[in-house]
N, C-alpha and C positions, 0 to 999 in steps of 0.2 A: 388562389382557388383551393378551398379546403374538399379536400378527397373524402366522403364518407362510406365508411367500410363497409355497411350494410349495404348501401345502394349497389357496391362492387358486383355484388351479390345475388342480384335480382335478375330471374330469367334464365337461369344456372341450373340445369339437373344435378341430379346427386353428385354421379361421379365428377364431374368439371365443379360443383360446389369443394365438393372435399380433397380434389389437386387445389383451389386457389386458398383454401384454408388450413391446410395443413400445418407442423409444426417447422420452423425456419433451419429441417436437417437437409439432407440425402435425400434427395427424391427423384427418382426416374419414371415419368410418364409415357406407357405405349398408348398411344395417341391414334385409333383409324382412322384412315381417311375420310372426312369430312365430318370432322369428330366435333371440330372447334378450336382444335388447340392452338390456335392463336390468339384467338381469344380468352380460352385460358391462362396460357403465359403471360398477357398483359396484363390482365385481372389479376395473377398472381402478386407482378410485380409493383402492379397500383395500392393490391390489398398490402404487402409489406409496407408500405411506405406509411399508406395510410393508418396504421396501427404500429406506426415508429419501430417495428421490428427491422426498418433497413434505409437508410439515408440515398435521396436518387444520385446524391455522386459515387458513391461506395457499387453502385449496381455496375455488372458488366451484362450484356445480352447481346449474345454471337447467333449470326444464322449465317446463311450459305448464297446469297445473292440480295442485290446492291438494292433489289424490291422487295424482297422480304424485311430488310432494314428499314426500308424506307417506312413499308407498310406499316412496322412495329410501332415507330416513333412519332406515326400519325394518330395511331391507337391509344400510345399513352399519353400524347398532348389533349385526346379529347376523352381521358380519364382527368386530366390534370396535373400530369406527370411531366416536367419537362417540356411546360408550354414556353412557346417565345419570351426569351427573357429570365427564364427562371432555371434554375440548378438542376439539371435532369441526368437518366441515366447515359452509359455509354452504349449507343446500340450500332452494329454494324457487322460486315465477313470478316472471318479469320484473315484473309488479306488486308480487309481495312484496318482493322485493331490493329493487328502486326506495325501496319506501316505507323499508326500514329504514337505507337508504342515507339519503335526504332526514332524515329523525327524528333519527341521529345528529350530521347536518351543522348541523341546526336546534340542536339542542341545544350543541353546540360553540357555534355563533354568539350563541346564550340568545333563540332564538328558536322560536316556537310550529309546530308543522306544521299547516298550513290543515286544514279541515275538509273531509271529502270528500262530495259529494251523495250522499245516501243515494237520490232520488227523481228520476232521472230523467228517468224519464216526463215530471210533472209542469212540468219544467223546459225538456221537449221542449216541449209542449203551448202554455207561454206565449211561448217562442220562435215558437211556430208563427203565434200569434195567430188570426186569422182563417179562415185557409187549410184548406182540405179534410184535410191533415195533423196537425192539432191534435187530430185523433179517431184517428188512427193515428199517435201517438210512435214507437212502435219503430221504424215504417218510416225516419221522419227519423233516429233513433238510429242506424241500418244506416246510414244515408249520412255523417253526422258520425262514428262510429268509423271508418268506410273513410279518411276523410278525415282525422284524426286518425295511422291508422295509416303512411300514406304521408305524414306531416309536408306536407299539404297546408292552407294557409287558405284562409279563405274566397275571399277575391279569385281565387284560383287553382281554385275547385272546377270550375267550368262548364268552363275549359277542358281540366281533367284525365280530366272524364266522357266527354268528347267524345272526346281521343288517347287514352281506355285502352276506348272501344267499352262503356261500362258503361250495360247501363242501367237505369235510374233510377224510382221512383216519382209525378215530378214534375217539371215542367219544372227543369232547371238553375241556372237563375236563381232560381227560387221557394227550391230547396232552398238554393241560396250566401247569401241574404240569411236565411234561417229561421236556419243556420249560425253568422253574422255574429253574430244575436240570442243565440243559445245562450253563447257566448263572452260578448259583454256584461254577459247575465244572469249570468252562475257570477263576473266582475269584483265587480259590484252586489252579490250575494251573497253575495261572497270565501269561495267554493268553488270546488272543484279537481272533475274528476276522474280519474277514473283514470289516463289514458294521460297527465296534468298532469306525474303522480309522474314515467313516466319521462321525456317530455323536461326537466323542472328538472333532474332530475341529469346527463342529457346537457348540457344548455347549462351548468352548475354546471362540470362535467369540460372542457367545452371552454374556459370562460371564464378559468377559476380552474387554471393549471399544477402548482400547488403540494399542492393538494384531489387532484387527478388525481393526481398522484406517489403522496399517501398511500393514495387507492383500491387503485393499482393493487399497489402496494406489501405491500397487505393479502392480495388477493386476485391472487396469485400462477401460479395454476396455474387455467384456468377449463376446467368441461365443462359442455356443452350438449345436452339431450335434444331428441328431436321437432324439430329445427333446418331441417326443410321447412317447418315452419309460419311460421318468423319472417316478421315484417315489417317495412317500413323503419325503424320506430320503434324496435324489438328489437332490432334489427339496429346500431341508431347507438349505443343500449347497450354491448352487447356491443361492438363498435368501441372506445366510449371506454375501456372496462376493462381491452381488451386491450394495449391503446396499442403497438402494432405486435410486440408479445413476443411467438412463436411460440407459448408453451406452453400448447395448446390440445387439446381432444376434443372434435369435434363428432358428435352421431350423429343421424342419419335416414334417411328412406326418400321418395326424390322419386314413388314409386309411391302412397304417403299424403297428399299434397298438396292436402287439401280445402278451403283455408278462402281462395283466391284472391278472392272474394265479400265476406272480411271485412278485405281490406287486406293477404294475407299474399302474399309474393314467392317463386316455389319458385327462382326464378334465385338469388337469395342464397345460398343453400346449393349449385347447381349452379355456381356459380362460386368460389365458396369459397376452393378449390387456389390459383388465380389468384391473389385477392386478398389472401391471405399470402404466396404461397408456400414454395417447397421445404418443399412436403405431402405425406403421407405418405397414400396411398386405398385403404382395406381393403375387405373385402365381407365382407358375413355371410348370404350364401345360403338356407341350410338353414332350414325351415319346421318348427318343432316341438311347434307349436299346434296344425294341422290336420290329419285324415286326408287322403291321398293323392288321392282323389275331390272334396274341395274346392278343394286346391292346384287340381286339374286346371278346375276352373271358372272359378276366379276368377285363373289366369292365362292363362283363354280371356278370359274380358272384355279384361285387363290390354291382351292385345297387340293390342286394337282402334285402339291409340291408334297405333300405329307406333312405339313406345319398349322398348328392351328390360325381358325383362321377366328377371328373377335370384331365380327364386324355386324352391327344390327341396322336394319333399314326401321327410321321412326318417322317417315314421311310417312304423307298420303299416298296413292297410290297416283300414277302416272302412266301414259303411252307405253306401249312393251317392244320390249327391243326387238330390234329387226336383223335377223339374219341374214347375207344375202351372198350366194353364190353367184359368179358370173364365169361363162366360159375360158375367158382369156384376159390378160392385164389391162388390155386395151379397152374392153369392153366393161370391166370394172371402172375404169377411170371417167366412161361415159355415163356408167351406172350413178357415180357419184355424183354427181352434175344435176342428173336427172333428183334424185333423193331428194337431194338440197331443193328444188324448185318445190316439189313435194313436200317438204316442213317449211319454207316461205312464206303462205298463206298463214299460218298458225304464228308465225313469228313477231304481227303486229308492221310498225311504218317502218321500221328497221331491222330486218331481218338478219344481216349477216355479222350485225354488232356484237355476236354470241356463239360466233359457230367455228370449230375448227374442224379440220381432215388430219388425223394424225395416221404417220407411218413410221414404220420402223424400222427403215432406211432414205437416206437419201438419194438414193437412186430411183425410188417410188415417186418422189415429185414433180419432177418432168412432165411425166405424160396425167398426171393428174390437175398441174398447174395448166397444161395445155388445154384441157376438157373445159377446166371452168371458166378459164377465160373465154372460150369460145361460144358458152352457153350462157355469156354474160355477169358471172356470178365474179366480182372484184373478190381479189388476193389482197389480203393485206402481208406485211413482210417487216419482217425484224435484221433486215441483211443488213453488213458492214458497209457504214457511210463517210466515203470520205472525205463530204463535205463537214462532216462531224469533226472527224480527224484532222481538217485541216482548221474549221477554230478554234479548236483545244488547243491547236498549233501556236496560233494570235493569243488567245490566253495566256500560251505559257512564256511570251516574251514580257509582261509584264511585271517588274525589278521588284514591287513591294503590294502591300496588301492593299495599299489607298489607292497604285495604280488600278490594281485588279478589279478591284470594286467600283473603280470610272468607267473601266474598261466595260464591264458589265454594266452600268447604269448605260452610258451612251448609247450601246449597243440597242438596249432593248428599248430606247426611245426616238434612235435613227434608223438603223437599221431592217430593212426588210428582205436579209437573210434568214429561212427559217431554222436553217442548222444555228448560224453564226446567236441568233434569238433563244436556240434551246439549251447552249451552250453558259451563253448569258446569264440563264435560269439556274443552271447549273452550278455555275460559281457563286451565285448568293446563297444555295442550297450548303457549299462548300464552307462559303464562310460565318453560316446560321451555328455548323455544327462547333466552333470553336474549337480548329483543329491547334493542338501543342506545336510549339517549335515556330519557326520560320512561315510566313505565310506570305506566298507570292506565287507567280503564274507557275514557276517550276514544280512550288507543292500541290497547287491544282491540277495540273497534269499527272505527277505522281497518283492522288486520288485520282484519278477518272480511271486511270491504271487499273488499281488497286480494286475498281470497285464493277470493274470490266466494263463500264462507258465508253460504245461507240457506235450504239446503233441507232437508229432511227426506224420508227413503226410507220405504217400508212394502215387507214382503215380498209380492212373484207375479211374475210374467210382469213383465219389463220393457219396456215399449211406450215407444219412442222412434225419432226418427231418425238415418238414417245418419250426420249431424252428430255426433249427441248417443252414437254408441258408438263413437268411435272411441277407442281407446288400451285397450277392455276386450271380455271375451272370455266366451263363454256356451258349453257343452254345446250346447245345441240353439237353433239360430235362427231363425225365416222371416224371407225376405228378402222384403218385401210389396210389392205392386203394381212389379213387373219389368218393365214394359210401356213402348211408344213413347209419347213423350209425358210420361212421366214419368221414365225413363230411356232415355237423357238428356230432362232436363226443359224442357222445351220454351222458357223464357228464354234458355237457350245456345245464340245464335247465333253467335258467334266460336268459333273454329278453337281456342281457347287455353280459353273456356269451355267447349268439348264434350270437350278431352280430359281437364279436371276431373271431368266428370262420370262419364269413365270411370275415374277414380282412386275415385270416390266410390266405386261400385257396385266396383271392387277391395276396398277397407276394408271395407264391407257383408259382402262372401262371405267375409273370412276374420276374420270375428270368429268364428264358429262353430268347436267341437273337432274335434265327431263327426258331430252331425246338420245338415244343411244342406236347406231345401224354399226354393223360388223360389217363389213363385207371382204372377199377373198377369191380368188380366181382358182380354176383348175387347172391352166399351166401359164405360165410365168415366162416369157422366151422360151427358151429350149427343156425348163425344168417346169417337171409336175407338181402340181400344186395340192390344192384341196382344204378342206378343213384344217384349222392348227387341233391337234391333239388335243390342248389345252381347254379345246371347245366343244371336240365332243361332248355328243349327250345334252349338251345344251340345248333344250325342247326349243324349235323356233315360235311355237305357241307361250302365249303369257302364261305361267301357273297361274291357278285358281288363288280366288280371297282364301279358299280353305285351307290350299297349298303354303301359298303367302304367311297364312296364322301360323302352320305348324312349324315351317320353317325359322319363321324369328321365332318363336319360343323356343326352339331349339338350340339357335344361335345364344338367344339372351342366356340362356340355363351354362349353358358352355360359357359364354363371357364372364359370367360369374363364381366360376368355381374357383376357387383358392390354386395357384401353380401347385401346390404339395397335398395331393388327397389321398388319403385310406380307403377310398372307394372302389371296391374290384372292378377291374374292366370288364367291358361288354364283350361277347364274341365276335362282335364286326370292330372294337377298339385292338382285340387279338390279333384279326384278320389284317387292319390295315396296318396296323406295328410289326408284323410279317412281310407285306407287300413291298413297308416301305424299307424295311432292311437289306428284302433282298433284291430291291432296285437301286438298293446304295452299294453293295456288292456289286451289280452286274453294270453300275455305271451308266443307270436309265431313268428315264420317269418314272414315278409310283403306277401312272397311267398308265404306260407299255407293256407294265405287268397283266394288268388287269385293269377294267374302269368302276368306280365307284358302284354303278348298278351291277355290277359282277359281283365285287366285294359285298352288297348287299343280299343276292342268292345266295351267294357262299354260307354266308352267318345263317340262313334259315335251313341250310341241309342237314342230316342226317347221312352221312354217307358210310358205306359199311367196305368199299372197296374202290381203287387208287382209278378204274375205269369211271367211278360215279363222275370224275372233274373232268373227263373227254367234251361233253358239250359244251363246256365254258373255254377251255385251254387249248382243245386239239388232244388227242390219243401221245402224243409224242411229248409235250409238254405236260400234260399230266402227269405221265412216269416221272418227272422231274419232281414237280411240286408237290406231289398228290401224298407221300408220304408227312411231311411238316403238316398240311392241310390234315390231314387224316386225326393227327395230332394235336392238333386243336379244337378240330372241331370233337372229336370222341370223348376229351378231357371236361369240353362243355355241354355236351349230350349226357355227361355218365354214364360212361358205356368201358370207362377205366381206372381204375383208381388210382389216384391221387397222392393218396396218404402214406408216402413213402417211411416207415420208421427210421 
């Protein structure tokens, strides 16, 4: 199937036109949410191919979950990129590349690829020994993948917690030495895992010139999805592959940048440009996911943080978001139940095919899973299955590749197991992709590893956290428990943690198409609740079409300015470049200072004495600020001059 360039082309705005056409350098794309850029990226990678500026085996294309890959290589099969049968790119996670990267190299050498811990927990646990930790693994696993992630050892953990403000579930030292043991153990055990995969083949690529040549040799032209989330680990990857060759597509969104908690660096991508250089920084603006009344939400949170926010609503317009205070947690969780019955009707023969409840803890699910089941409304569920676990099991007894693929045909024409059936499906997926090296049940199981293969869905409602949806996108959402305390959550004490958190609650609001409800309690167990900060001001009425117009022109006018302007700033551009400095000082919200409608009277005063700022601040906090304010605003009244010789 011959790809023609132009067709690539068609249905493409400007900006998503001029990322898939651009010239074959340096290019980093900030991508908003529901921008396209997946569709971009393939379109990219199809328009290369198709205009021979890039051969599909030369292509590397890294994302960050085993559906985002998937989803990529569906895309380009129905461009015609690496359809069945034919020479396609390499698309997959930095886990998965790693491991087929090591397997080949293994194989070359006539050597085995370790085994990788299936049971970490387990392997937390005996690390732990003793310690109050050894009944809570995960928590220690959160500290060894962090540390893991930032190529941090153990010797180095205590004082990494301490300069990066992190904290922790145990003292420092308890967690470095549990650490120490985990390492040890997977030695003793000669097992690997995960994050093993990638640094062997970073240290492999740095150590071995020669292995690096042929890498990079291979993989010619690299693009990278979600590229806010990398972390240093990812990031030393991608470095080695690149081996300083320009010929690069990065694309993210610094505004999605959730996962700082699990080691991920959003600098890396913000400095990017820098560290290739002569890069090429496109924008993709436009919002084509959400109706207009969400964009307007969730780039009222957005700009809590003092970061621009580049996000334009290009729908029609739609239902307006529903705000919804409830007494207490309990009574929220009934609230929610009730909503859902309430957008049912509107939903068509299948209503709950589209709907999630996102929170932003696990602790919120319970009594909200409780509600819906009771009000009828099915849970669907993405939990760990170990009827999954246990056919990957049976998979991986099988010695060579012709078993595997018996194994899998019998299955899926005897069998009426549905895991042992999914499983099945999964192995001819395994061996569609032509993985290097050794191919038998042991490498299938490494893959399902690698590619975090082990759950299984059922249809309803999907109840999860803001974590756990980002990259997907539902009809109708509640965003649950909205409130202080939990957004932001009350762990985020640094200045650099609380603006995550408003990235968080950004990705939350714009998972949703059409229908969007907040809701949040005014106390929570024992603690007070209320609006999340992040929400104030947020009018529970829809802006007007009039409101609506001003605002995207506004937005568009902003999306479009050049990062480097000669343009004097505005006095409310003063005011907020004040607010937000000296909330990075005091190690608070922009918000805490003042709220946006504040900063907005401010810019319209005239004020001739430090008392005029008492009805916005309080008499006591005016004497604080009222001097810098005085100072700004006076310089742009002219009421001082300026023109210092």
């Amino acid at each position: 199937m011959r790809v023609d360039a132009n067709e690539l082309l068609r249905g493409l705005d400007a900006q998503q036109r001029e990322a898939v056409i651009c010239p074959p350098s340096a290019t980093v794309v900030h991508a908003g949410a529901g921008s396209g850029k997946t569709r971009v990226l393939t379109h990219r990678i199809a328009y290369r191919v198709a205009t021979g500026s890039a051969l599909p085996e030369n292509i590397l294309a890294i994302t960050f979950t085993r559906e985002a890959a998937g989803e990529m290589r569906r895309r380009l099969a129905g461009l015609g990129i690496g359809a069945r049968g034919a020479m396609g790119p390499t698309v997959g996670t930095f886990h998965a590349v790693a491991l087929a990267m090591l397997r080949q190299r293994l194989t070359d050498l006539g050597q085995l690829v370790p085994n990788i811990v299936h049971n970490r927990n387990a392997l937390a646990t005996s690390a732990a020994g003793s310690h109050f930790l050894g009944q809570r693994p995960r928590d220690l696993l959160m500290e060894i993948d962090w540390a893991h992630a930032r190529m941090i050892e153990p010797a180095d953990y205590a004082a990494a917690v301490k300069r990066n403000q992190r904290s922790v579930p145990a003292p420092a030292a308890d967690i470095a030495e549990m650490y120490k043991q985990y390492e040890a153990l997977k030695k003793k055990r000669q097992v690997v895992d995960l994050d093993d995969l990638l640094a062997r083949v970073v240290a492999d690529m740095n150590n071995d010139a020669a292995y690096a040549e042929v890498v990079r040799w291979r993989f010619r032209h690299i693009f990278v999805d979600e590229a806010q989330d990398m972390n240093p680990l990812q990031y030393a990857l991608f470095t080695a592959i690149r081996g300083g060759r320009p010929d690069v597509f990065v694309v993210g969104d610094p505004l999605q940048a959730i996962y700082g908690w699990n080691g991920a660096d959003r600098m890396l991508f913000d400095t990017l440009p820098e560290q290739i250089g002569q890069t090429t920084v496109l924008k993709l603006p436009n919002n084509y996911r959400c109706s207009p009344h969400i964009v307007h939400a969730a780039r009222h949170a957005a700009r809590q943080s003092g970061e621009p926010v580049e996000i334009v609503a290009v729908r029609e317009d739609g239902p307006p978001v529903h705000l919804v205070g409830f007494d207490t947690a309990e009574k929220e969780a009934v609230g929610i139940a009730q909503l859902l019955w309430k957008y049912a009707p509107t939903a068509g023969a299948d209503p709950w095919s589209s709907v999630a409840v996102l929170v932003r803890t696990n602790n919120q699910v319970a009594a909200i899973a409780k509600e819906l089941k009771k009000a009828g409304i099915p849970i669907g569920s993405s939990k760990q299955s170990a009827d999954i676990t246990a056919a990957i099991g049976l998979a991986a007894q099988c010695g060579s590749r012709n078993a595997l693929a018996t194994w899998a045909a019998d299955t899926l024409a005897e069998s009426l197991d549905e895991a042992e059936r999914e499983v099945a499906a999964m192995v001819f997926e395994f061996l569609h992709l032509d993985q290097p090296g050794v191919v038998d049940g042991r490498a299938f199981s490494a893959w399902t590893t690698a590619n975090h293969i082990s759950k299984a869905a059922d249809s309803g409602v999907d109840l999860l956290t803001f974590h756990g949806a980002k990259g997907r996108e539902w009809n109708c959402v509640v965003v649950a428990g909205a409130e202080s305390g939990l957004l932001p959550h009350g762990s985020a004490t640094s200045a650099d943690a609380k603006k995550e958190e408003i990235r968080l609650a950004y990705v939350a609001l714009t998972r949703a198409a059409n229908q969007l409800y907040v809701t949040y309690a005014e106390k929570r167990g024992a603690r007070n609740g209320g609006l999340s900060p992040l929400l104030e001001g947020l009018p529970k009425r829809a802006p007007s079409p009039e409101e609506f117009a001003r605002e995207e022109a506004a937005a568009l006018a902003r999306a479009a300015m050049p990062r480097t302007s000669s343009a004097q700033p505005t006095v409310y551009d003063k005011l907020n470049t004040w607010r937000r400095h000296l909330a990075r000082s005091s190690n608070v919200l922009p918000q805490e200072i003042c709220s946006d409608a504040d900063l907005m009277e401010l810019s319209t005063m005239t004020p001739t004495a430090i008392e005029d700022f008492a009805p916005i601040f309080g008499a006591i906090t005016a004497q604080r600020v009222g001097p810098a304010l005085l100072e700004i605003l006076a310089i742009n009244s002219g009421l001082i001059d300026t023109n210092i010789a």
